[in-house]
C-alpha positions, -999 to +999 in steps of 0.1 A: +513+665-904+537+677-876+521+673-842+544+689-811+524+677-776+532+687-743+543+665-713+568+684-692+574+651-674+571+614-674+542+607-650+535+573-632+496+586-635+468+588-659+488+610-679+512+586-694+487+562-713+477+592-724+503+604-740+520+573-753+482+567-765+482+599-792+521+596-797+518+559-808+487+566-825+503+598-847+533+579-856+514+549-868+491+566-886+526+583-909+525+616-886+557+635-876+555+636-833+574+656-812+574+656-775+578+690-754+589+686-720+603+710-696+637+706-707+631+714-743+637+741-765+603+759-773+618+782-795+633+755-815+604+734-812+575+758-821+593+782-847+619+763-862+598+729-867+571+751-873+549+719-862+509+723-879+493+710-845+500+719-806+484+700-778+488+715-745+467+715-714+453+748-693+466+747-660+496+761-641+518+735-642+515+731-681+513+769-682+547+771-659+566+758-689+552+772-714+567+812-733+536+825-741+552+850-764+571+823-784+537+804-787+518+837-797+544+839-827+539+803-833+501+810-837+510+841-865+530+812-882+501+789-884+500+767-857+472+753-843+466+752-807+447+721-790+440+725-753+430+701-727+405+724-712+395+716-673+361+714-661+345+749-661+325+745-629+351+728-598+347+692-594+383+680-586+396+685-552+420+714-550+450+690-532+450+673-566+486+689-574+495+692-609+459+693-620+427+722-624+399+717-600+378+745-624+379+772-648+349+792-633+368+813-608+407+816-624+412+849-633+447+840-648+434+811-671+405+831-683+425+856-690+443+835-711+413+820-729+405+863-741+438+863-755+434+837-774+456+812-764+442+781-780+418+774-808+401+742-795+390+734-763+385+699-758+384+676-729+367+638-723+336+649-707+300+650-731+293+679-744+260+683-724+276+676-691+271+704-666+305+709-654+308+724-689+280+753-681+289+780-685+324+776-708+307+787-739+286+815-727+314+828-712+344+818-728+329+824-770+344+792-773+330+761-785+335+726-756+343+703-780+344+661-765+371+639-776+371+605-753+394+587-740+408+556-758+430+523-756+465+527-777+460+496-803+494+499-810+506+483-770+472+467-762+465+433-774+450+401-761+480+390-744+473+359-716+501+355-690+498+328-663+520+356-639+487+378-641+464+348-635+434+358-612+395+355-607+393+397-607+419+425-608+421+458-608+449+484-623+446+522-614+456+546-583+443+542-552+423+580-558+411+593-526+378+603-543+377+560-546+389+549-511+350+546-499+338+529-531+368+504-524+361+491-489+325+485-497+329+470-531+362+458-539+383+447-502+354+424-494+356+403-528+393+388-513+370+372-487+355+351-517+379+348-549+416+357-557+422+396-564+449+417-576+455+451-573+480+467-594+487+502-602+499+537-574+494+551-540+481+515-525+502+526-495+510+555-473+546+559-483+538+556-520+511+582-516+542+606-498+562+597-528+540+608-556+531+639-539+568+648-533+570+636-572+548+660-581+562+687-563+599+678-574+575+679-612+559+716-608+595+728-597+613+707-618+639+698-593+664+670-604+660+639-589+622+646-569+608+648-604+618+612-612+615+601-577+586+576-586+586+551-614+556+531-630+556+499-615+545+487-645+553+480-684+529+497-708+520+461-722+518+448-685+480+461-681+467+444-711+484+410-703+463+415-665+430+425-681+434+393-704+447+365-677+418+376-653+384+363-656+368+400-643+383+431-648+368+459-626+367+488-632+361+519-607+355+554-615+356+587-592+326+596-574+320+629-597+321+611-627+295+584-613+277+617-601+278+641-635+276+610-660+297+629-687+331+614-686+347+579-682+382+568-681+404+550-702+402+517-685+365+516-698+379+509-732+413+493-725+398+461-708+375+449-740+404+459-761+426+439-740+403+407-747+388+411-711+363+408-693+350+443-679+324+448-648+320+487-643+303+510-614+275+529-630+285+563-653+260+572-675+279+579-708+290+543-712+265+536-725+267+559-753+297+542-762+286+504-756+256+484-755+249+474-718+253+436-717+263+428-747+292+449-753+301+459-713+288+448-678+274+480-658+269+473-619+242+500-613+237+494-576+261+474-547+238+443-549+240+439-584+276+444-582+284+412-559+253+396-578+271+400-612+309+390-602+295+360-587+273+353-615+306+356-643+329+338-620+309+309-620+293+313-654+322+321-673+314+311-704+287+337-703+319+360-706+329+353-742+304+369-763+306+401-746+343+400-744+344+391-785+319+419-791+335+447-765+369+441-784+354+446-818+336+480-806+370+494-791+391+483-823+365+500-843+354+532-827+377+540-796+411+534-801+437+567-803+437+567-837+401+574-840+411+604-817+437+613-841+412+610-869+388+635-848+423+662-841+428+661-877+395+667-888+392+695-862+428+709-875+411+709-909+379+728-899+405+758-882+420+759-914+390+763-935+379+794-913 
């Protein structure tokens, strides 16, 4: 199989566990993988390759690098189109650059979806969510879920004294989080030791990744690299294994819809760690609460549980054992790749 995904550039966000998640996944599962950036030749790419799968996304920014009329030739050759579909209603704060707050209301995106620019719309969110109403009616296209994951390939147990704490934290300092993080995460340095790891923990890197972002959209030398991951890919799993809690912190309208989580939700148990998460209902559709995962469902029984692990931690280990045998078996990327594939196979068939 010959799988071309796009990622017009390296991204210090979300995005690049992402994509190093299905690229690693692919290739170890004996799949040709192909990266399209904004630099790349589509024509080459999409004609020439002649890949079987395309994974793009449906926004601007994707859209911006992206010949429409080379891909609709692509699509006569056989290719099949995978798109990262945004919410249908708005959810996602319109300042969030290089993201789609909703397809309800763009015209140009629609537009796109009645010409038939993909052939699966998939994003992370349940299928019964309702930021989805609405897609299908409208659209004549099916919403199809595919999670998020943890790459098995990069994440392992992995302790490392460096990364030694009672709880850490790795993610972006979201605005849609800042609330969530002076109520329930600042005050916990009062009590234990606490990490924080990951972007936009400060003002100035906050100005660099939007100026990142913009240097991205444009693609203007030097802005579009301007930021780098102040991490290593194998860096995360090493902290989620060396602290004795994890936390994990979602945005306010996933905690508020229920339909989606993220991928730290399944990188900590595969990491060997210990994971304490704020409440989103579809969790636990993908573990059992307390024995597989730790759900915090209100502030009290957020500082009740931390306290509770970090002086009980052997109360830890089952869950850990049994949260890492759940990820290894049903959420890693390659059971996403496994889901593509059989998707791929049903477009075929019809």
């Amino acid at each position: 199989m010959k799988v071309l995904y796009q990622y017009p550039h390296e991204s210090i966000y979300a995005g690049r566990t992402i994509y190093w998640g299905y690229k690693n996944a692919f290739t170890d599962m004996g799949h040709e993988f192909k990266t399209l950036t904004a630099t790349s030749n589509l024509n080459q790419l999409l004609l020439d390759w002649q890949p079987n799968i395309f994974i793009t996304s449906l926004n601007r920014y994707y859209i911006r690098y992206l010949d429409l009329d080379i891909l609709k030739k692509a699509v006569k050759n056989g290719v099949v189109v995978f798109v990262n579909t945004p919410f249908w209603n708005p959810t996602i704060s319109k300042l969030r650059i290089n993201e789609s707050p909703g397809l309800k209301n763009d015209k140009e995106m629609l537009e796109l979806i009645h010409k038939g620019f993909g052939h699966i719309y998939f994003n992370s969110c349940e299928t019964d969510d309702e930021r989805m109403d609405g897609f299908e009616q409208t659209t004549g296209y099916k919403h199809y879920t595919i999670p998020l994951a943890a790459d098995k390939t990069i994440i392992k147990p992995m302790y490392d004294k460096r990364f030694s704490a009672d709880i850490s934290y790795v993610g972006t300092y979201l605005p849609e989080k800042r609330h969530f993080f002076k109520e329930y995460v600042f005050p916990l340095k009062d009590k234990y030791k606490l990490k924080l790891y990951g972007q936009d923990w400060t003002i100035f890197q906050r100005i660099l990744g939007w100026v990142q972002r913009g240097g991205q959209y444009f693609n203007i030398p030097y802005l579009r690299t301007i930021n780098k991951p102040k991490l290593r890919l194998e860096d995360e799993a090493k902290i989620y294994n060396s602290s004795t809690i994890s936390i994990n912190v979602h945005e306010e309208y996933q905690k508020r819809y229920g339909g989606d989580c993220n991928e730290r939700t399944f990188k900590i148990p595969l990491a060997g760690g210990f994971e304490i998460t704020d409440d989103v209902a579809c969790i636990r559709k993908y573990f059992k609460e307390g024995e597989e995962i730790v759900i915090a469902k209100d502030k009290k029984d957020w500082f009740e549980k931390i306290d509770y692990y970090i002086k009980n931690p052997e109360k830890r280990l089952a869950i850990i054992e049994a949260g890492h045998e759940k990820v290894l078996k049903k959420h890693t990327y390659h059971n996403r790749v496994e889901e593509v594939i059989h998707l791929y196979e049903g477009v075929k068939r019809s």
